[in-house]
C-alpha positions as CSV (number, residue, x, y, z in Angstrom):
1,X,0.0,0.0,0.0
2,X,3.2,2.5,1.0
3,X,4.9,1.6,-2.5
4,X,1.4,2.1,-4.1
5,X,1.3,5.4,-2.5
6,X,4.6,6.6,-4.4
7,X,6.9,6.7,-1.5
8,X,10.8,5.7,-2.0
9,X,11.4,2.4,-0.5
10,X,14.4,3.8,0.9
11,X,12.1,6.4,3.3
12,X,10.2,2.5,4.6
13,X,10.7,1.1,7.9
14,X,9.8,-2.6,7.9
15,X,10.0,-1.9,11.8
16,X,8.4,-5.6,13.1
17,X,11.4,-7.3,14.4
18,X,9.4,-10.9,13.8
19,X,9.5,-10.9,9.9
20,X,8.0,-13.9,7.5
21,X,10.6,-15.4,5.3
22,X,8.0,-14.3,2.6
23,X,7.9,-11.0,3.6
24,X,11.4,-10.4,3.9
25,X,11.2,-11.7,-0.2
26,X,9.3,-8.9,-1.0
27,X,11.0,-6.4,1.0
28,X,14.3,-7.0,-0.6
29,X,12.5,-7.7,-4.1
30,X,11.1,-3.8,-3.9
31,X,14.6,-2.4,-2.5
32,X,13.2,-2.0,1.8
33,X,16.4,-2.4,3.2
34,X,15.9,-0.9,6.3
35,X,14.4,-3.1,9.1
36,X,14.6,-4.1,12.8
37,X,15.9,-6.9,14.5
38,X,16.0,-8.1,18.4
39,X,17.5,-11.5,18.3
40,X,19.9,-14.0,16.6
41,X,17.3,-16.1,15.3
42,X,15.3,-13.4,12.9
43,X,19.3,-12.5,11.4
44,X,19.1,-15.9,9.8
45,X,16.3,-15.2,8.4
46,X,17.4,-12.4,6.4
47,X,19.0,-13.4,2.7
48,X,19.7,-9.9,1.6
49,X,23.2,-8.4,2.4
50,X,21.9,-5.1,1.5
51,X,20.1,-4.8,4.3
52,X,20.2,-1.8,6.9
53,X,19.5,-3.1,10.3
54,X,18.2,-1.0,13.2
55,X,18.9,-3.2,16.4
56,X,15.7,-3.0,18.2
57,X,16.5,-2.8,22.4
58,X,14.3,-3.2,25.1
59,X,12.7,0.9,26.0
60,X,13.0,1.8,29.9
61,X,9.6,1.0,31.0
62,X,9.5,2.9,34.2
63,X,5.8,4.7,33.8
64,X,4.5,2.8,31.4
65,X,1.0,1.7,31.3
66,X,1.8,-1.0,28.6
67,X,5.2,-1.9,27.5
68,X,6.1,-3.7,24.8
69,X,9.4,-5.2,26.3
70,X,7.9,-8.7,26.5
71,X,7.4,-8.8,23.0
72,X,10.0,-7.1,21.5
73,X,13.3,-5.4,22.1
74,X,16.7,-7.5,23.5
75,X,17.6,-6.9,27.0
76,X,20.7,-3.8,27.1
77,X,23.0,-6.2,28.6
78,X,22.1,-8.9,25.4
79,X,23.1,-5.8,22.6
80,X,26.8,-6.2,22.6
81,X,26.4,-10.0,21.2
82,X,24.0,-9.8,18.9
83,X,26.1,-6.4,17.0
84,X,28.7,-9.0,17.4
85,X,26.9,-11.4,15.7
86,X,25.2,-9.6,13.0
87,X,29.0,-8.6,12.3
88,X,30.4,-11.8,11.4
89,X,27.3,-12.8,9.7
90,X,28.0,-9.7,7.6
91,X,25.3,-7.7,8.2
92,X,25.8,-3.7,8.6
93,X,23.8,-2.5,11.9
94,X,23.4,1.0,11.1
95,X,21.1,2.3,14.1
96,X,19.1,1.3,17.1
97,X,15.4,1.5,17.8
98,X,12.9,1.5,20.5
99,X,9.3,1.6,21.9
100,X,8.5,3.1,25.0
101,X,4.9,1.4,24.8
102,X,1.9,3.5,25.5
103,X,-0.3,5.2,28.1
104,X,3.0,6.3,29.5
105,X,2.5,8.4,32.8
106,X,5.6,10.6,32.8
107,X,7.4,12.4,28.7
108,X,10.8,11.4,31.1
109,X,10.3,7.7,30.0
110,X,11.8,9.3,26.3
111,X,15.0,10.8,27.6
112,X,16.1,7.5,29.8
113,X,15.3,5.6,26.7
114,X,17.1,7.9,24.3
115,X,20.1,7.7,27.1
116,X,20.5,4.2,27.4
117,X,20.2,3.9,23.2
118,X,23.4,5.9,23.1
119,X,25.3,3.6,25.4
120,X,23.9,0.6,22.5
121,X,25.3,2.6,20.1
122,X,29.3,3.3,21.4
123,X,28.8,-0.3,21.3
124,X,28.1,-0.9,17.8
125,X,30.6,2.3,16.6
126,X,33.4,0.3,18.7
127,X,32.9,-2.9,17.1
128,X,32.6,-1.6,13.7
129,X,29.5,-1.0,12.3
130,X,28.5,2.1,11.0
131,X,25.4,4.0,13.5
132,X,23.7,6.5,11.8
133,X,19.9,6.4,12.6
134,X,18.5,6.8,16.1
135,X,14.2,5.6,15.2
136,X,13.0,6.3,18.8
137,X,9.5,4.7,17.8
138,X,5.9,5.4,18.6
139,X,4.0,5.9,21.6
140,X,3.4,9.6,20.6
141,X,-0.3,11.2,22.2
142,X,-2.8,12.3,20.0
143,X,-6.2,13.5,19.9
144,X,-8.4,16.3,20.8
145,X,-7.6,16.9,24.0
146,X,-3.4,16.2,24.1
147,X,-1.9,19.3,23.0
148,X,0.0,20.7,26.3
149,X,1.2,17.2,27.0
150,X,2.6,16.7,23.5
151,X,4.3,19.7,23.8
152,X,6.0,18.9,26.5
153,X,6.9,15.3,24.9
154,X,8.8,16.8,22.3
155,X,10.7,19.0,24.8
156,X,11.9,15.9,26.5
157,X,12.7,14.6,23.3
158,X,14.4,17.4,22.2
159,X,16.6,18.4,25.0
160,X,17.8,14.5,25.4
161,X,18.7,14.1,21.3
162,X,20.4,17.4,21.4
163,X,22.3,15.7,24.6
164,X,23.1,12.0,23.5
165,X,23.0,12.5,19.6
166,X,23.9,16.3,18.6
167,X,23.4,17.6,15.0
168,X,27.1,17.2,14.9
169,X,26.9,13.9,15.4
170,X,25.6,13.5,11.6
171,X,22.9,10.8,13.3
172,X,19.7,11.0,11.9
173,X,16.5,10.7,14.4
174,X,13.5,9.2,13.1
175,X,10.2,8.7,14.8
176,X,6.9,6.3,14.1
177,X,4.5,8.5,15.3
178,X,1.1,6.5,14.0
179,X,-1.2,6.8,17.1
180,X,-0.2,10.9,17.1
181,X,-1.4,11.3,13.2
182,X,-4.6,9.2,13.2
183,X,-6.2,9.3,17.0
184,X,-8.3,12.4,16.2
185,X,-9.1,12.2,12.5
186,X,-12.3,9.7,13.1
187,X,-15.2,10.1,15.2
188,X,-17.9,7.3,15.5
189,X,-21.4,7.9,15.9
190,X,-23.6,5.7,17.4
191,X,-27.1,4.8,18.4
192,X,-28.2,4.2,22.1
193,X,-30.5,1.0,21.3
194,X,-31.9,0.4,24.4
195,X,-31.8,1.4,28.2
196,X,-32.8,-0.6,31.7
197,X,-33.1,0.7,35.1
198,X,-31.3,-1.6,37.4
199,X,-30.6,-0.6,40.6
200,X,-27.2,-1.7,42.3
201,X,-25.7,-2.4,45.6
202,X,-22.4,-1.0,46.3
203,X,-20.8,-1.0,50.0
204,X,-24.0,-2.0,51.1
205,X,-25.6,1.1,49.3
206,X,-28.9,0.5,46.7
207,X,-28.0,2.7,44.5
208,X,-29.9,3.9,41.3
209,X,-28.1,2.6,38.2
210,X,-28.8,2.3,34.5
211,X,-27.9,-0.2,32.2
212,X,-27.3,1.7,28.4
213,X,-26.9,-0.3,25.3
214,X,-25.8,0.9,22.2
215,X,-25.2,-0.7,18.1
216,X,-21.5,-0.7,18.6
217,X,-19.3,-3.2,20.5
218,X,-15.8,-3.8,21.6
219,X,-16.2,-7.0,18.9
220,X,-16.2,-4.2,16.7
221,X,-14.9,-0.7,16.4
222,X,-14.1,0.0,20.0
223,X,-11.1,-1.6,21.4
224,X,-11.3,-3.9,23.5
225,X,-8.1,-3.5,25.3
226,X,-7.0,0.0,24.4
227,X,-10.3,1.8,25.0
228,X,-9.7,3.0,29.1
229,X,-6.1,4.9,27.7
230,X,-6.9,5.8,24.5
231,X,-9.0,9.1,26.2
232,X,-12.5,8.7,23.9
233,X,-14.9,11.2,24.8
234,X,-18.2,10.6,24.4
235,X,-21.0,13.2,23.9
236,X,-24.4,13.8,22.7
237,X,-24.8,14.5,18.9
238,X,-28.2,16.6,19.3
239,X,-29.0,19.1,21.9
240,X,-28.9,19.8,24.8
241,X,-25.4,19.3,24.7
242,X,-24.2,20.5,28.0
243,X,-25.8,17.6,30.2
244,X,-24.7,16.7,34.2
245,X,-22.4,13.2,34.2
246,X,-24.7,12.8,37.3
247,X,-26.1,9.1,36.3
248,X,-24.8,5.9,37.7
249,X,-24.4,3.9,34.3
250,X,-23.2,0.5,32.5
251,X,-22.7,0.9,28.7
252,X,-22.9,-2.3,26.9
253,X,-22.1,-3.4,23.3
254,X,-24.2,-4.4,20.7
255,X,-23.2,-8.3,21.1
256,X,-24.0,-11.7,23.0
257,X,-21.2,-11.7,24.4
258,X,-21.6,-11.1,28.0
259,X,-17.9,-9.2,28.2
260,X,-19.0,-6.6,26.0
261,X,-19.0,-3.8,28.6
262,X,-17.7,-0.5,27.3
263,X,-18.3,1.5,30.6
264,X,-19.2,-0.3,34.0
265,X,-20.9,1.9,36.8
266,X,-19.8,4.8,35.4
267,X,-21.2,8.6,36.0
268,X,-22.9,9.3,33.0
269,X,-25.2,12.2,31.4
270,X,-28.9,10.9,30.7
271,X,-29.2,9.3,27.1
272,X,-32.9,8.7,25.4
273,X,-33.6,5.6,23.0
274,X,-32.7,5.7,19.8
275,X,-30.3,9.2,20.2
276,X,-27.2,9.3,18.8
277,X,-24.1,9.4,20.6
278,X,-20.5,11.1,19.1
279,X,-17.1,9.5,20.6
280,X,-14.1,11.2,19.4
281,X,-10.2,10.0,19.5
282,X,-11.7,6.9,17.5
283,X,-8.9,6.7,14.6
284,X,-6.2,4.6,16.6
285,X,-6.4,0.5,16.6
286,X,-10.2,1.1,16.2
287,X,-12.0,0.5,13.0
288,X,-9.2,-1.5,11.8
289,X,-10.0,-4.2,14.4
290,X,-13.7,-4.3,13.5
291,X,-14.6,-7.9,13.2
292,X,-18.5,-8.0,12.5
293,X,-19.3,-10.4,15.1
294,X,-22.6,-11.3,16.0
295,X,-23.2,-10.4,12.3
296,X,-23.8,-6.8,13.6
297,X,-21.2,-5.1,10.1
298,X,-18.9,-2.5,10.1
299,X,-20.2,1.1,10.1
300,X,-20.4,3.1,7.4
301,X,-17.4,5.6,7.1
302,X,-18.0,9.3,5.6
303,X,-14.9,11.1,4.9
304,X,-15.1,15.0,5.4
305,X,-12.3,16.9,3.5
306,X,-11.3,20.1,2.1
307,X,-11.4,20.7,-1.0
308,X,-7.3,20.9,-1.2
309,X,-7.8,17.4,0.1
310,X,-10.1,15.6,-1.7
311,X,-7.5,14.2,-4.2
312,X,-4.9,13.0,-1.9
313,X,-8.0,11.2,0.1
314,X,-8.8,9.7,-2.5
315,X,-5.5,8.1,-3.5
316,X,-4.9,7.1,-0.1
317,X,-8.4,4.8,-0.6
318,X,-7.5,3.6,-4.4
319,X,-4.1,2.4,-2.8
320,X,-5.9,0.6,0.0
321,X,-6.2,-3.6,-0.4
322,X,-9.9,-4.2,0.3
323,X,-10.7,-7.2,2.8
324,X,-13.8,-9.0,3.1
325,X,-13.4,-8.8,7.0
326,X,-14.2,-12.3,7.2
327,X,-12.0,-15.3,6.2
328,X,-14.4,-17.5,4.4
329,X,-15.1,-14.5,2.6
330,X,-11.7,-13.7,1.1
331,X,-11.9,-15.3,-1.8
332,X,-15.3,-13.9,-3.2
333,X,-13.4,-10.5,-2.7
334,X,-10.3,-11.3,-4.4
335,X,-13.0,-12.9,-7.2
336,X,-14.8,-9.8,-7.6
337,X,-11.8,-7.3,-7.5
338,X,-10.7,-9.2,-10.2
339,X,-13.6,-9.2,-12.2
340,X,-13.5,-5.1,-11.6
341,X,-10.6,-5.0,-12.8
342,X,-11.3,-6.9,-16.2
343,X,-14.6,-5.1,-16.6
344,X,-12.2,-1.5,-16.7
345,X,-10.2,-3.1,-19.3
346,X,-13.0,-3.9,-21.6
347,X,-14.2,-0.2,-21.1
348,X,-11.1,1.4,-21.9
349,X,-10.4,-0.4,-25.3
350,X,-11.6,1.7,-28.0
351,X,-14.9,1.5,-29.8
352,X,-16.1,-0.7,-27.3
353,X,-18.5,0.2,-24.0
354,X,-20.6,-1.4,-21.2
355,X,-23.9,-0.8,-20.3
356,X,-25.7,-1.9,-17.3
357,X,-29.3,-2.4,-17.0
């Protein structure tokens, strides 16, 4: 989709440390030479001596509300062997990389990350290879509501790459910032279906409760495991607007499945049956997850662009590879893109046309 886009394959990150042997084929086939890697295992892996290998090290995780160090990343004290290894195997190491996670408490978790990369890369300068990129990764707040704090993120960042890798150190400092780009530019709307008055006993209190249910689900568009940090709003879409959070109240998905529980016992402003509700920040690990289950779809999207933007939008959708959603499916979709695709042929060769009735 990137290379269908127009972009250089020499400005691609294939940043998953775990590769397919496949994938790494068509990496090297369409010149992506730059790519992670954590352990010994994934460098046999890779055929192509062109490669540029960022070695992938395990972030400082001190404040972070989910790390990614159990998954990826070698341990500091592992770094010295594997640049050792990746040596004799012939491989050129040319940076390191990182992920400090997400829902990070504290913009310090950067700098003692960014520190203890530098100490990686003496390392790899000392035993030959030749360190030139610094890819401090993702984790990077977005959305509506995140615009002091990201400001103060990039001063962290700032003052510790002007400390550990100057402009005079020719290193270049590259960033994945995904999350940052995409968490505000979709808003979901959607319907409350149904409501319940069920009271509640907490700390030997009755207390007045309400159960909510609404046509979306975390099956679905809302995450499931993301959706308490990913700060999603949620708001009335019709007047009044300004409404008191002063109702104890469950929201549940759209599903069967009794886990489907998007708020539980939450304060919440007073919703009416068959209202619709806006929740914004919903562009991050959110629609892309959407599985249909319960057979309840995927909503509807409706893209709102400038005029100045209309074109590039539309490339961006062209370029996309369309997926049924559903595995039994696949192969329908892959029949009927390629049927598409002959039927445009046929109605660009001259003095011929199609008309549907």
């Amino acid at each position: 989709m990137v290379l269908e886009m127009g972009v250089s394959p020499d400005r691609i990150v294939y940043a998953n440390t775990i590769k397919s042997s496949s994938h790494l084929d068509f990496a090297s086939e369409h010149g992506v030479t730059l790519m992670t890697f954590d352990c010994m295992e994934e460098l046999g892996k890779i055929s192509d001596k062109n490669a540029r290998l960022l070695l992938r090290i395990a972030s400082n995780e001190t404040g972070s509300g989910i790390t990614m160090n159990n998954k990826f990343g070698c341990r500091l004290e592992d770094a010295g062997n594997l640049l050792q290894i990746a040596s004799f195997m012939g491989f050129k190491v040319v940076g390191i990389a990182f992920h400090v996670g997400a829902a990070y408490r504290c913009p310090d978790i950067f700098a003692r990350s960014i520190a203890e990369a530098r100490s990686v890369f003496d390392e790899g300068i000392r035993i030959g290879h030749p360190m030139t990129v610094l890819d401090i990764g993702g984790g990077f707040t977005g959305g509506l509501r995140s615009h002091d704090k990201l400001l103060k993120l990039c001063e962290t960042i700032r003052l510790a790459v002007d400390e550990y890798f100057p402009a005079s150190s020719g290193v270049r400092v590259i960033a994945e910032p995904g999350q940052f780009f995409v968490t505000s530019a979709y808003t979901l709307v959607t319907r409350v279906v149904a409501e319940r008055r069920k009271d509640i006993e907490i700390s030997g209190k009755l207390l007045n409760h309400k159960d909510i249910f609404i046509n979306e689900s975390l099956c679905n568009c809302i995450n499931r495991n993301l959706f308490r940090f990913m700060d999603i709003g949620m708001r009335p879409l019709n007047p009044p607007y300004e409404r008191p959070c002063n109702f104890l109240s469950t929201v549940w998905g759209a599903t069967c499945n009794p886990l489907d529980c998007i708020l539980d016992k939450q304060p919440l402003f007073e919703v009416f049956v068959n209202e619709w509700l806006l929740m914004d920040n919903m562009g991050a690990y959110t629609l892309v997850g959407a599985s249909g289950f319960n057979g309840f779809g995927f909503p509807p999207v409706h893209y709102v662009a400038s005029a100045a933007g209309v074109t590039a939008v539309c490339q961006v959708l062209k370029s996309m590879s369309v997926r049924s959603g559903y595995g039994h499916m696949e192969q329908l979709v892959k029949h009927r893109r390629v049927e598409n695709q002959h039927l445009k042929r046929l109605s660009a060769a001259p003095g011929m046309f199609l008309c549907a009735e």
